[in-house]
C-alpha positions as CSV (number, residue, x, y, z in Angstrom):
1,X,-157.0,53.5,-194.6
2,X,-159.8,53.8,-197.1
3,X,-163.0,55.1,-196.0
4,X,-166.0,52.0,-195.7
5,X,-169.3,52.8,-196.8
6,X,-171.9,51.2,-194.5
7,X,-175.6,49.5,-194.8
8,X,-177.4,51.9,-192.2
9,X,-178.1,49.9,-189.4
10,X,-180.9,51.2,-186.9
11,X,-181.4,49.0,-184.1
12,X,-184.4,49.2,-182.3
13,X,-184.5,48.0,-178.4
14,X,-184.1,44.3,-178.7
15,X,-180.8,44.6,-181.5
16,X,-179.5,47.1,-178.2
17,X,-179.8,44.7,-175.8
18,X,-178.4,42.0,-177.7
19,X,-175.6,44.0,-178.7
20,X,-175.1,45.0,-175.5
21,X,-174.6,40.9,-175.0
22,X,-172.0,40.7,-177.5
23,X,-170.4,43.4,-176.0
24,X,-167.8,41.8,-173.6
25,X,-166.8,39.5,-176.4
26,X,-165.1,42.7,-178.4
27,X,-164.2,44.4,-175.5
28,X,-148.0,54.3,-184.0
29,X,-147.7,57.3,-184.1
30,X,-147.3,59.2,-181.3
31,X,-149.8,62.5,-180.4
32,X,-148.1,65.3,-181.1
33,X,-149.4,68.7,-180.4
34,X,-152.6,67.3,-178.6
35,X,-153.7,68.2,-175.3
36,X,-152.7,66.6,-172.4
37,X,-154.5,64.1,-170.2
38,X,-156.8,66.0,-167.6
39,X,-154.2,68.2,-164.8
40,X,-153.9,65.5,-161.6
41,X,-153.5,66.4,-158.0
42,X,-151.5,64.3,-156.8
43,X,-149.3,61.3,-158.2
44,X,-151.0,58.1,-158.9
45,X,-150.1,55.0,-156.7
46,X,-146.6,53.7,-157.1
47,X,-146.2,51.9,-160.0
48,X,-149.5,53.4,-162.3
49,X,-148.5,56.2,-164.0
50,X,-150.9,58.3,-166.1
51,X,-151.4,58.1,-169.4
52,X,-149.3,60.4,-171.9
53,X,-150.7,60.2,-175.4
54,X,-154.1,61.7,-176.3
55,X,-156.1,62.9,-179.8
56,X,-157.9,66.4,-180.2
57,X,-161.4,65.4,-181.3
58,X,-161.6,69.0,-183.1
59,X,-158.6,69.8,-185.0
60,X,-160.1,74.2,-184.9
61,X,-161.7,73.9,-181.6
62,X,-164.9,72.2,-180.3
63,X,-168.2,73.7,-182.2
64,X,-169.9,75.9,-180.4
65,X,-168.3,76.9,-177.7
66,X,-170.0,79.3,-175.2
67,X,-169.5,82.9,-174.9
68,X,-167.7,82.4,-171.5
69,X,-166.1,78.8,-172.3
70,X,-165.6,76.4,-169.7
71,X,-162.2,76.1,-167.7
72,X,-161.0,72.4,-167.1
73,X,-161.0,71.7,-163.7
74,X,-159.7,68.3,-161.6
75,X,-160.7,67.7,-158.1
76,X,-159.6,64.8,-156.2
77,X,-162.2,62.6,-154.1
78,X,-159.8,60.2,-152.1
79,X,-158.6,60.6,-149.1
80,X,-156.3,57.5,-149.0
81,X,-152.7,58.3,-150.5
82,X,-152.5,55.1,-152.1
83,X,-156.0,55.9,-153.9
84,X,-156.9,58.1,-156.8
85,X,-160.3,59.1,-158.1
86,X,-160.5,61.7,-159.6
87,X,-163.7,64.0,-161.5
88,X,-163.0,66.5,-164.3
89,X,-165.5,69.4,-165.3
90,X,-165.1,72.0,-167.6
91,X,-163.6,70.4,-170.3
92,X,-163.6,72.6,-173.8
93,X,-161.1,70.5,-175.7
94,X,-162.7,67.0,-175.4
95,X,-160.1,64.1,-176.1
96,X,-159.4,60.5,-176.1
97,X,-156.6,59.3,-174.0
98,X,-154.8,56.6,-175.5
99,X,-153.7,53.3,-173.3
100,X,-151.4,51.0,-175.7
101,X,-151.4,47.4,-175.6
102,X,-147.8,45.5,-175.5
103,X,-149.4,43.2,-177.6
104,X,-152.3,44.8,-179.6
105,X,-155.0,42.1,-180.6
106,X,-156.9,43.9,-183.3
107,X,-159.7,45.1,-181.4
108,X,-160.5,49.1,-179.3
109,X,-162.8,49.9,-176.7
110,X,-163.7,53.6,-176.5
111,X,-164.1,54.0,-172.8
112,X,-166.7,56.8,-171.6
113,X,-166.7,57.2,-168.0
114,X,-169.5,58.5,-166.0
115,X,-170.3,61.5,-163.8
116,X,-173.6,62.2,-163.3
117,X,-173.2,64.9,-166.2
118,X,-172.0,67.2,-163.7
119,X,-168.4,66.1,-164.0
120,X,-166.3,63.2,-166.1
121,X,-164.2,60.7,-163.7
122,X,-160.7,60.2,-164.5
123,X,-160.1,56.7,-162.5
124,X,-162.3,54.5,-161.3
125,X,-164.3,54.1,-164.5
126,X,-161.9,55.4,-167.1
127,X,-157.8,54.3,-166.4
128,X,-158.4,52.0,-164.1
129,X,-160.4,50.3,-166.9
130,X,-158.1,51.8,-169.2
131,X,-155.0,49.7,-167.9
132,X,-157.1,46.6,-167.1
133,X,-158.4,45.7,-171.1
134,X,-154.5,46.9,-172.6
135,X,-153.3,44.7,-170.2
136,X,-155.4,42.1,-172.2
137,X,-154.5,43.4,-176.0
138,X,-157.3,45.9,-176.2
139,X,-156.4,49.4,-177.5
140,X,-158.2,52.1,-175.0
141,X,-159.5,54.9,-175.9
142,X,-160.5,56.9,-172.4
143,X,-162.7,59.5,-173.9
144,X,-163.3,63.1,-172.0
145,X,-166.8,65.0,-173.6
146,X,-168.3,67.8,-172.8
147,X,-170.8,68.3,-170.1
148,X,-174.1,69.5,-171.6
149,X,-175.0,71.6,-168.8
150,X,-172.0,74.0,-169.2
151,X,-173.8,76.5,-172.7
152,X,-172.8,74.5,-175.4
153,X,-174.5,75.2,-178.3
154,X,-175.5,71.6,-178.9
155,X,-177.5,71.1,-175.6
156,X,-178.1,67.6,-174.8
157,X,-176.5,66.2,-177.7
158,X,-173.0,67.7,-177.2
159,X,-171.3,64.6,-175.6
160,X,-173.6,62.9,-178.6
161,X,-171.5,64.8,-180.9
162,X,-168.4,63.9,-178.8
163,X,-169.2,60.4,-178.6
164,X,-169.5,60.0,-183.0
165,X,-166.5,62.0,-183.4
166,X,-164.1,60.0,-181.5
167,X,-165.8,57.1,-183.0
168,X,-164.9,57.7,-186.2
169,X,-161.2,59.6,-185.6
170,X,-160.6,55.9,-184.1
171,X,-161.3,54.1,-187.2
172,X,-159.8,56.7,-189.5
173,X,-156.6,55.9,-187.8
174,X,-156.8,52.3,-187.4
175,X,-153.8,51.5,-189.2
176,X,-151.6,53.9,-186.7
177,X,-153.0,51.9,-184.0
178,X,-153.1,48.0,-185.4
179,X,-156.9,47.9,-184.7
180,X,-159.4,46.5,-187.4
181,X,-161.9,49.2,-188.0
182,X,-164.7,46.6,-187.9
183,X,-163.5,45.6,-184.0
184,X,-164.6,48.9,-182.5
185,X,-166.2,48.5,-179.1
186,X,-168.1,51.5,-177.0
187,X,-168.4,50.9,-173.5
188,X,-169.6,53.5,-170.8
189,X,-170.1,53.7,-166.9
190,X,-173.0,55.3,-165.2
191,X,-174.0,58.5,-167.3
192,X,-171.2,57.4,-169.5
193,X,-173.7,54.3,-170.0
194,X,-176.2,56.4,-171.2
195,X,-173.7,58.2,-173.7
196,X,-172.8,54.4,-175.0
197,X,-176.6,53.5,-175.1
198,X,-177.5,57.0,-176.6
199,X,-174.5,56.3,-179.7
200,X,-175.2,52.9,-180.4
201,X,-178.9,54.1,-181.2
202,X,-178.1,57.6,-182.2
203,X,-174.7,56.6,-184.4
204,X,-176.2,58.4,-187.4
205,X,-177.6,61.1,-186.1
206,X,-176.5,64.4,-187.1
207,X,-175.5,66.5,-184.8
208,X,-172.6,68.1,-185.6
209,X,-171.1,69.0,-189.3
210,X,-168.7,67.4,-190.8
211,X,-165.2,69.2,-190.3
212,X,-163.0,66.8,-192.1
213,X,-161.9,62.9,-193.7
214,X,-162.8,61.2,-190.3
215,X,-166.4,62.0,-190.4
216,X,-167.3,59.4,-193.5
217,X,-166.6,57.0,-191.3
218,X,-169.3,55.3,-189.1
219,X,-169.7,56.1,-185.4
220,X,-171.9,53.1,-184.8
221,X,-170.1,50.6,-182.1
222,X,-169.5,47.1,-183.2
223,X,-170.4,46.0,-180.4
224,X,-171.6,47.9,-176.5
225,X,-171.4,47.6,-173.1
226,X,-173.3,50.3,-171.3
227,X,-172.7,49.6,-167.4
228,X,-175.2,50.4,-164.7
229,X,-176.1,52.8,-167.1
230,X,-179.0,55.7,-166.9
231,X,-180.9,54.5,-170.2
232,X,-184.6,56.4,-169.4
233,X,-184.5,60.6,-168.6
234,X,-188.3,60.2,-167.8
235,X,-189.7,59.7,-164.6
236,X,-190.0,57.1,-162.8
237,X,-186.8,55.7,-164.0
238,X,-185.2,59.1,-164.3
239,X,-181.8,59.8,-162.2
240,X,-182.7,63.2,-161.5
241,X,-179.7,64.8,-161.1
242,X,-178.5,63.6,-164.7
243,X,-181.5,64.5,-166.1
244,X,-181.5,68.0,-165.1
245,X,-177.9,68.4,-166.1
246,X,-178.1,67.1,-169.6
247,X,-181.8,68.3,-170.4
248,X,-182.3,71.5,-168.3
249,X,-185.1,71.9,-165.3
250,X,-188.0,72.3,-168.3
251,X,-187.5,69.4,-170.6
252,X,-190.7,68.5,-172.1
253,X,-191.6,64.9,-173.1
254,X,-190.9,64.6,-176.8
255,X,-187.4,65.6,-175.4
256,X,-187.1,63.2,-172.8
257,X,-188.3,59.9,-175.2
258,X,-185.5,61.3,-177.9
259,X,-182.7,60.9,-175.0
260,X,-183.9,57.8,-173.3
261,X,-181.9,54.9,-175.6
């Protein structure tokens, strides 16, 4: 696919929230060599099973990596047999899992599930979601960052850097999925809402470098839908647990107004 060069678009609060508005109206080859979906527990009801295809978001290995990295871990938070919900922390080799329409209808919705920025969940607001918009002709993309409390390099901006990665590995292969690269939807739960807010504002900025073809695309969503998202880190609107885990205990204010979308 060729590579699109882009008008910079900066949208202040009101363009947010009226993309944010637009947002429900948006919302191969197969992955070899990748890493595999999160490790589960325990099956997954009868008749959902998990997700098999995924993409690397760092072809060499996410940039920088701690000097003791992270080990992915999966715990399982239901009690009920016939229920799954599952976190995920640790993660060193962020991803996208892939959900596949039958019937592809142009458009992808990269999926960013929340946590808290303590942990990523694998269920309730990432496959569950997953199946549901396939289901409809939307190509998924579940993606799994890394937490910013665990010694990246990057700090606060290292699901940032996660987010705008996988945004633009999605429309650098377009073609291999069917989607139009101008049909590119970001959508995010909880914390993960705060990811989506934080990249539709923050498309452009640079916080990583470039590492290969993919990253002349544009990360900036064509449309959003950040749900019961945390958008201020200040107080009194602050979450407090996701503030500390994404900014640290000391954060000063200049830092807290450049995270708050």
């Amino acid at each position: 696919m060729a590579d699109r060069t882009e008008t910079p678009f900066r949208p202040g609060r009101r363009a947010f929230l009226a993309t944010v508005g637009g947002g429900a109206a948006l919302i191969a080859s197969a992955a070899a060599a990748q890493t595999a979906p999160p490790a589960t527990g325990k099956p997954g009801p009868a008749g959902l099973s998990d997700p098999v295809e995924t993409i690397d978001l760092w072809p060499k290995g996410a940039p920088g990596m701690p000097a003791s990295p992270p080990i992915e871990a999966v715990t399982e938070r239901s009690t009920d047999r016939d229920v799954t919900d599952r976190a995920v922390l640790g993660i060193a080799r962020p991803r996208l899992v892939v959900f596949r329409p039958h019937r592809p209808n142009g458009a992808a919705v990269m999926i960013a599930p929340g946590g808290g920025y303590r942990h990523v969940v694998i269920d309730k607001e990432g496959y569950e979601m997953g199946r549901w918009l396939s289901a409809r002709g939307f190509t998924v993309f579940v993606l799994f960052y890394r937490l910013p409390g665990e010694g990246w390099v990057a700090g606060p901006d290292v699901a940032l850097a996660d987010a705008q990665r996988a945004m633009r590995l999605i429309r650098h292969r377009a073609r291999d999925y069917a989607i139009d690269p101008q049909r590119v939807a970001a959508m995010g739960f909880s914390a993960g809402g705060h990811l989506c807010a934080d990249l539709l504002t923050r498309f452009d900025a640079r916080v990583y470098d470039p590492v290969d073809a993919a990253d002349r695309q544009s990360a900036r969503p064509n449309a959003a839908a950040p749900i019961y998202p945390v958008i201020s880190v200040s107080a009194p609107h602050a979450h407090p647990g996701s503030r500390t885990l994404l900014l640290g205990a000391s954060a000063d204010a200049a830092l807290e107004r450049a995270h708050s979308p």
